[in-house]
Structure formats: structure tokens, C-alpha cells
N, C-alpha and C positions, 0 to 999 in steps of 0.2 A: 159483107163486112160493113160496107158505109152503113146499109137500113140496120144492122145492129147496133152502129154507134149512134144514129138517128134515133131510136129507139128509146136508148138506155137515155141521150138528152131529152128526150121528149117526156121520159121517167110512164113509159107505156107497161111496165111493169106492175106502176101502181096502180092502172085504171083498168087492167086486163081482166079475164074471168077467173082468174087463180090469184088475183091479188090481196085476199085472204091471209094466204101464211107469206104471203109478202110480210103485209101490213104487221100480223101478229110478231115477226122476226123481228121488225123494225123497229114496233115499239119497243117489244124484252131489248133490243141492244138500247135503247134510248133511257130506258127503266135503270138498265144496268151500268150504264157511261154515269149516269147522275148520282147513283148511289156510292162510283168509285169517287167519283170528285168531293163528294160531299164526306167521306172517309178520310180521304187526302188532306180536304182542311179540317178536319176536326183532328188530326195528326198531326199537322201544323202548328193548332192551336194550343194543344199539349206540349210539342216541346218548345214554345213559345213561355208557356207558363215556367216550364223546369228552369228555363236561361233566365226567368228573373228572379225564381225564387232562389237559385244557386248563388244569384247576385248579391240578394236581399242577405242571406247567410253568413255571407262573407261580412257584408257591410257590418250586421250585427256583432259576427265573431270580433271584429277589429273590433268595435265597440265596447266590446266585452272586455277584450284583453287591453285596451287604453286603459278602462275603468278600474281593470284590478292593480293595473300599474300605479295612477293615482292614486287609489287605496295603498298600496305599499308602501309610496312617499309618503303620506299622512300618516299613516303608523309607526314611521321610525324616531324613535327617541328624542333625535336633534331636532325634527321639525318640531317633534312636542315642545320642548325646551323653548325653544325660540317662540313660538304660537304664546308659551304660556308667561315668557318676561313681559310682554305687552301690555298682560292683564295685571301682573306685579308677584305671577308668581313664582316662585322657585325650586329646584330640586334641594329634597334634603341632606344636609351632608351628614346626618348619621343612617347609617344601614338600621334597617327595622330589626326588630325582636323579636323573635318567637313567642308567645304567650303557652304554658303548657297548664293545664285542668289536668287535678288530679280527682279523679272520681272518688270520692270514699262509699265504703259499701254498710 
């Protein structure tokens, strides 16, 4: 039992006459440890990107829905009115008139 654990410290596994398919194990799990890590951050790095583009989305939608609010204020009537006494000008007080064209043939 001790010269076994003497052994495996002294890593006499790797310099023995069979260390071979030691070595060949060793490296596939080494191969294979780096290509999980390297998956793991590029899984990382993807839903790194989703949390800010989800962010970005949002920011814009808000941006959006301010901007069409604004737009509504500017389109209602009173603001017109008021925007346009400044310049001197004013609403009409007679209602418009239909014009009707009568085609003759």
C-alpha cells in the first residue's frame, strides 16, 4: 500500500513501459477538459450578448413609445393653435366649403 501511493507521487506510471496509453488517456482527457471550457465560454459569451441586447430593446422601445407620445402632443389642435398665434396666425372662423365640379359630357 505505501509503495503504491509512493508510486502514483513519484507519477512512475508515466515513465513505466506501458506509459503509452497512460500518456495517450492523458492527453484525449486534456484535449477534451479544453474544449469543454472553451464551449462553456463561448456559452457565456452568447447569453452575455442576449442580456444586452434585451437591454438595448427595451431602451429603444421606451424611446419609441416617448417619441410617439411627443408626436401626439404636437398633433393636437391646441398645440397647433397656440404654436401658430406666435407666428400671427389664426384659426378660421368660418367652416370651409365644399367646392362640387360638375363634369359636362
Amino acid at each position: 500500500m505505501k509503495e503504491g501511493v509512493y508510486n502514483l507521487l513519484r507519477a512512475n506510471f508515466l515513465i513505466n513501459k506501458d506509459a503509452v496509453k497512460n500518456w495517450r488517456f492523458i492527453v484525449f482527457c486534456t484535449i477534451l477538459a479544453i474544449v469543454m471550457i472553451a464551449s462553456s465560454h463561448s456559452a457565456e459569451r452568447k447569453v452575455h450578448k442576449i442580456a444586452d441586447m434585451h437591454e438595448e430593446v427595451l431602451e429603444l422601445r421606451s424611446e419609441f413609445l416617448e417619441g410617439r407620445s411627443n408626436l401626439m402632443k404636437i398633433k393636437m389642435e391646441s398645440t397647433i393653435i397656440n404654436e401658430m398665434k406666435s407666428i400671427g396666425v389664426a384659426p378660421s372662423n368660418n367652416p370651409p366649403h365644399k367646392i362640387k365640379v360638375k363634369v359636362s359630357e
